[in-house]
C-alpha positions in Angstrom: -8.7 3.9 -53.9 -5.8 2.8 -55.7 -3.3 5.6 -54.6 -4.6 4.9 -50.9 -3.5 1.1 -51.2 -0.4 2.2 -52.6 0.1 4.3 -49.5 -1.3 1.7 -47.6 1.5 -0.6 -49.6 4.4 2.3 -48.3 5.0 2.9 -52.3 7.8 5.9 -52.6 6.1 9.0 -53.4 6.9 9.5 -56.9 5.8 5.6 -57.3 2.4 7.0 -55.8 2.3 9.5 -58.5 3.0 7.1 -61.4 -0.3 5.1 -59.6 -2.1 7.8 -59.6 -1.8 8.7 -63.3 -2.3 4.9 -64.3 -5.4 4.3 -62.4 -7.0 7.4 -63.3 -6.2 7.1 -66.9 -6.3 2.9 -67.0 -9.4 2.6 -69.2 -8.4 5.3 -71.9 -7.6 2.9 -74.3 -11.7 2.0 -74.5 -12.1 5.3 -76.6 -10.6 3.6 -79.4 -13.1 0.5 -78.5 -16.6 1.2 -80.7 -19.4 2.1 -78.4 -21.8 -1.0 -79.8 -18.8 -3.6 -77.9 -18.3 -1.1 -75.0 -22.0 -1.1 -74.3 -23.5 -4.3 -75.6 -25.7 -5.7 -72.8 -25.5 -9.0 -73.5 -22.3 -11.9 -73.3 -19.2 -10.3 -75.9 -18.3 -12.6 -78.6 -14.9 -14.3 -79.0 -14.0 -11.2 -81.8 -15.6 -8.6 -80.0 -13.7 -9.6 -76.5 -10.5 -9.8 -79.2 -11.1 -6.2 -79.6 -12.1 -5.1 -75.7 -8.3 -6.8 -75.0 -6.6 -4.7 -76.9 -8.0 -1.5 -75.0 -4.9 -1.7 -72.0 -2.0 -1.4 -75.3 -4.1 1.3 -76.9 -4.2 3.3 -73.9 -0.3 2.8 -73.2 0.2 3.8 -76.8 -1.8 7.3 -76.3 0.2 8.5 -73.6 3.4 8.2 -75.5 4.8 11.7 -76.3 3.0 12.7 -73.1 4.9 13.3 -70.0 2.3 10.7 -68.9 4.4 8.3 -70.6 5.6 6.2 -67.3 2.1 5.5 -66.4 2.0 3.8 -69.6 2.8 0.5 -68.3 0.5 0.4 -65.1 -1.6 0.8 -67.8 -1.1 -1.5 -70.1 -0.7 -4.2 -67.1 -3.7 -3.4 -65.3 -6.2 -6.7 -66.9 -2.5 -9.4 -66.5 -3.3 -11.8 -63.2 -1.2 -13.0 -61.0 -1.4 -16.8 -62.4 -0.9 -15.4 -66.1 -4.8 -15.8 -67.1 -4.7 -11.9 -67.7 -3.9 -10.1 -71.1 -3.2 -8.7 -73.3 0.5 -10.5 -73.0 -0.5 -13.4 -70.2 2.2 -11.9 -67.8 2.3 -13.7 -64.2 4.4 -13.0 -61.0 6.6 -10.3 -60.4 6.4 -9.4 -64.6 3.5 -7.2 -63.8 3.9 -4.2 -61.6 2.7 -4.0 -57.9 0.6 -0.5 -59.6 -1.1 -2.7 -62.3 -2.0 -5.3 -59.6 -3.5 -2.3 -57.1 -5.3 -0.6 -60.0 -6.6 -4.1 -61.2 -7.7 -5.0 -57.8 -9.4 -1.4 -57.7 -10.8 -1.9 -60.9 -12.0 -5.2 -60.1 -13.8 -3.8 -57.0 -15.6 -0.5 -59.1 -16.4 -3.3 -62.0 -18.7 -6.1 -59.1 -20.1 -2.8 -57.2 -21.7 -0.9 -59.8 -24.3 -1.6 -62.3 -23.7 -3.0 -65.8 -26.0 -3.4 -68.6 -25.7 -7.1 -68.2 -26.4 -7.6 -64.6 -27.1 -6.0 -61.4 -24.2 -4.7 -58.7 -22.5 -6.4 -56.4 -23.2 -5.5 -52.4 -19.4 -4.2 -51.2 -19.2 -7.5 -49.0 -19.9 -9.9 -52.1 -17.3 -7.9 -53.5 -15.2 -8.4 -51.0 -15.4 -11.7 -50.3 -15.0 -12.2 -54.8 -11.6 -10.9 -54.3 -10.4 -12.6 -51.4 -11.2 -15.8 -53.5 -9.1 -14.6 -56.0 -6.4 -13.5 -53.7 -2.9 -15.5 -54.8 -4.1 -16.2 -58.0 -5.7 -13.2 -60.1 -4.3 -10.8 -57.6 -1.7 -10.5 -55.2 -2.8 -11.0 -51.6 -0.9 -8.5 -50.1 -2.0 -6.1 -52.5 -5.9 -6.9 -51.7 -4.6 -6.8 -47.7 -3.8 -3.0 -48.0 -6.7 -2.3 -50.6 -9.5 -3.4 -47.9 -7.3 -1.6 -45.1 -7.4 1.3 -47.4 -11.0 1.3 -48.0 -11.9 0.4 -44.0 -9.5 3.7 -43.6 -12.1 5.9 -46.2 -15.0 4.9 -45.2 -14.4 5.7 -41.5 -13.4 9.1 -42.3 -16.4 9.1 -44.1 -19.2 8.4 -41.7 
């Protein structure tokens, strides 16, 4: 979904490659996480959530040395907002790149739609709708524009 937004976006196609590499690799950084936070099915604790913010550096750190390396950063980037509530650096506006906001929204989207341990999925509309709330402050609107476009676009060629 993310690479179709950023096609959606009209991102150069090198740009799409770099997206493509950072959203399937974004979470990487969670194998350094221990399982017992990853998993824990009840509210994180103010150390343990200390711990699941550091995931997006670790994972930037891993693909250094890898000719991964640019992706690094979409990586890193992909839990900052918009409004600078994100982390793990509190980075706002145009500090963040327009991949970190796609995979985020992405991300965001996968997160409310599936099953956790600590509560039950999201239908795709609530979803929805939970985003466009969030549009021009946690994400950027255009960005959640092309992401429904994109999905409207994969679904119909689905059916």
């Amino acid at each position: 979904m993310s690479f179709a937004t950023g096609r959606e976006l009209g991102l150069p196609h090198y740009r799409l490659h770099l997206l493509d590499c950072g959203a399937y690799l974004h979470d990487l950084g969670k194998v350094k996480v221990p399982l017992e936070i990853l998993n824990k099915p009840a509210r994180l604790t103010p150390e343990e959530f200390a711990v699941i913010q550091r995931h997006p550096s670790f994972g930037r750190e891993m693909l250094e040395g890898t000719w991964m390396k640019p992706s690094g950063l979409i990586v890193e980037q992909h839990h900052e907002r918009l409004d600078g509530s994100g982390y793990p650096f509190g980075l706002a506006g145009d500090e963040i790149l327009v991949e970190s906001y796609i995979v985020a929204v992405a991300d965001t989207y996968d997160a409310m739609t599936t099953d956790r341990p600590y509560r039950k999925a999201l239908t795709p509309e609530e979803a929805f709708a939970e985003l466009n709330k969030y549009a021009g402050t946690h994400h950027l609107k255009e960005v959640v524009k092309a992401f429904f476009s994109a999905i409207r676009q994969v679904e119909s060629r689905t059916l």
